[in-house]
Phi, psi and omega in degrees: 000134184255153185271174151315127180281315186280357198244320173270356167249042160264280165012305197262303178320357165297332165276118223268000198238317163289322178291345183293334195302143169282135189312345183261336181267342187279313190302317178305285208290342171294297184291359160245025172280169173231135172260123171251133173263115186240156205269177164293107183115347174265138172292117189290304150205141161348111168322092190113347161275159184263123162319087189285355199254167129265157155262143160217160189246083169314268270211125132097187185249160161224095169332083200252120162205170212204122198251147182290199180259023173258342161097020184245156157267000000 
């Protein structure tokens, strides 16, 4: 699903590391985004996977952790 354009990149410039962007790169990467809906507890991506992606976060927190060989993080 693709966004509003003008509403995500209102969205994202609030973010002072995006609003730094020159405005034709901010515009690109907002026309080539996908909105992922992730659920509380679901894995975005793997310890060893490769990314594929930029990320952004809109709405809500994202956990980065590394679980040790004790299994903890």
């Amino acid at each position: 699903m693709t966004h509003g354009m003008p509403a995500l990149l209102e969205a994202l410039t609030v973010n002072a590391w995006f609003a730094a962007l020159p405005q034709d790169l901010r515009v690109r990467m907002v026309a080539g985004s996908i909105r992922l809906h992730l659920q509380s507890g679901e894995t975005l991506l793997r310890r060893g996977g490769t990314p594929d992606a930029w990320y952004g976060v809109l709405r809500g927190v994202v956990r980065v952790s590394i679980l040790g060989k004790d299994g903890r993080s």
